[in-house]
Phi, psi and omega in degrees: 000113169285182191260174199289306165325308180316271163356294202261009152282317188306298174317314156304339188276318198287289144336321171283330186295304198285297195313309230278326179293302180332264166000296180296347198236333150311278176332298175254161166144198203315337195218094174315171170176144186271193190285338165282307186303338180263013193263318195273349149313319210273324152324008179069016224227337182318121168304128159004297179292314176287003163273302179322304206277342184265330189243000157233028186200305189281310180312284200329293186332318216243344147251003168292285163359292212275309187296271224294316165287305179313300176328280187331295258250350203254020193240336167259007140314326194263295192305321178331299205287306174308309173265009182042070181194078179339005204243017197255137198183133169354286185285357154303291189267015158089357184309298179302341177268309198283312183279334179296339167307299201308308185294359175279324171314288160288337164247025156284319210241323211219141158300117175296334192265012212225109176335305209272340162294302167297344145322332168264350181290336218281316224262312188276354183266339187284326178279319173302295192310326173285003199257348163307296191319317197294330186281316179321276222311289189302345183285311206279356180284138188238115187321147179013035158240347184100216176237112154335092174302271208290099077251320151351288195279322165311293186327278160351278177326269223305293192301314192302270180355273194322335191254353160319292194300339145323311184253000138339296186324305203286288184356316217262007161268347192278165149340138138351301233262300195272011165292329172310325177306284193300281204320333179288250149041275148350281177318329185103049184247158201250093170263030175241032166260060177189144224280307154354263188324317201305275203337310195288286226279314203314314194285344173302264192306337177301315189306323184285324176302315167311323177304311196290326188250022159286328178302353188288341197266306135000290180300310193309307178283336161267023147278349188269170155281125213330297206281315173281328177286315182308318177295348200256018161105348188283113163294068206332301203301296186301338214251324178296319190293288205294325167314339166285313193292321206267347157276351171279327191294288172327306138300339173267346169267340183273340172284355174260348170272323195223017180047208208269085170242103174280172131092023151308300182310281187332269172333311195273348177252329175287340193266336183301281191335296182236047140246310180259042174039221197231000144324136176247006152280318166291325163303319192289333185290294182306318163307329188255337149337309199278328193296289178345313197262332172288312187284317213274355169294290172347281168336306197302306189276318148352282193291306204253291171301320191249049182286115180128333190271332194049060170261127182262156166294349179284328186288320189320282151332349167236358127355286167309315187243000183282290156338304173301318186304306179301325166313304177287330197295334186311280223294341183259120155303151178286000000 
């Protein structure tokens, strides 16, 4: 157990570490600027250009980033907690594929550009992810052993491959301009870079970040075992069920923002755990710190170092967490 000092150091590292990246990601790319010009921008005090270049092109990106890494990050928290199983992530278990399928679906078919459509994108990427989660859940369920973590994560795999190949399918009839769209997207590129999608998803997932950590205490109990969580009053069934919806809920809006990006969860909920343990009034806050600091690194080097390259941040991120990922599997038993 750390101590409260600890805590609040920790925490503090976290938070500086995300300014100091913000800033830095404020700052450089095609037209560089140091950190006061770009702090006297937010201060009125900025040139035209660099009012352009900071509140219409760069600022969204780096909250689409940040909203989309917290999201992430607080979604492979909750499966962690639900299957007891490290391996467990969105984008693993197809949550992200089954809702990007949906959006591809509406912008092969319906204007994508038309405000009452992106409003709706938010309600249809959440039922394709939970209508993902539910077949996995019902493939990898084993009559009277439960759920199998590597029969889980083979599932996951297995359905996400299938539903790749679906929207192969709807894709490969379109347009230039919206094969590109998905296929960026696929790829992990961040399209929720625009001050509109902010509006609609931001008050959305802040509610849900909130939903998610009234639950801690909750959470906090389905880490014991099935039999000591019962004795202790916990509805196992009801706590498991909203713990589905609000990590799917949660993944399935960050996939419209920052598109088909894996192991955020994973890295950012496994690495929280054990440096700031398994409280989940502390993991979960740290966890979405870490997500926040992973994509926008991610982003950064994407945007800024490979400029010129069309490396989208989702390969970067899996650069980044796919080793890690091989890593824990040595460590999980079958």
């Amino acid at each position: 157990m750390m101590t409260k000092k600890k805590l609040l150091i920790s925490f503090g590292l976290l938070i500086a570490v995300l300014l100091l990246i913000f800033l830095t990601s404020l700052s450089i790319g095609y037209a560089n600027a140091s950190f006061s010009d770009t702090l006297s921008v937010f201060f009125g005090n900025g040139s035209q250009a660099m009012n352009l270049i900071i509140f219409k092109i760069r600022l969204p990106r780096i909250l689409a980033a940040i909203l989309g890494g917290a999201s992430l990050a607080l979604s492979g928290m909750l499966l962690q907690t639900l299957t007891k199983n490290p391996l467990a992530d969105s984008g693993i278990l197809g949550i992200n594929t089954g809702a990007g399928l949906v959006i591809a679906i509406m912008v092969a078919f319906l204007d994508s550009s038309s405000v009452n459509i992106i409003s709706l994108m938010p309600f249809m990427a959440m039922l394709g992810g939970i209508l993902t989660i539910m077949i996995v859940y019902l493939i990898s369920r084993k009559k009277n052993h439960g759920i199998s973590p590597t029969r889980l994560i083979i599932t996951g795999v297995g359905v996400s491959t299938m539903l790749s190949g679906v929207m192969v399918s709807v894709i490969s009839k379109l347009n230039d301009n919206k094969t590109d769209y998905i296929v960026s997207w696929l790829s992990g590129k961040i399209t929720g870079d625009n001050w509109t999608v902010l509006a609609i998803f931001t008050p959305i997932l802040i509610i849900l970040w909130l939903l998610t950590y009234t639950r801690s205490q909750s959470l906090n109990i389905m880490n014991l075992n099935e039999q000591t969580a019962l004795a202790l009053g916990l509805n196992l069934q009801k706590e498991r069920l909203i713990s589905l919806v609000l990590s799917t809920a949660l993944a399935s809006l960050s996939v419209v923002l920052v598109g088909n990006i894996t192991f955020v969860g994973l890295v950012a909920g496994h690495v929280s755990r054990r440096l700031m343990g398994s409280d989940h009034r502390i993991s979960l806050p740290a966890s979405m710190l870490m997500g926040m600091i992973l994509l926008l690194i991610a982003d950064t080097i994407g945007r800024v170092l490979l400029i010129g390259t069309g490396i989208p941040t989702g390969l970067i991120v899996s650069i980044i967490g796919a080793p890690y990922f091989l890593y824990l599997m040595t460590k999980v038993e079958s």
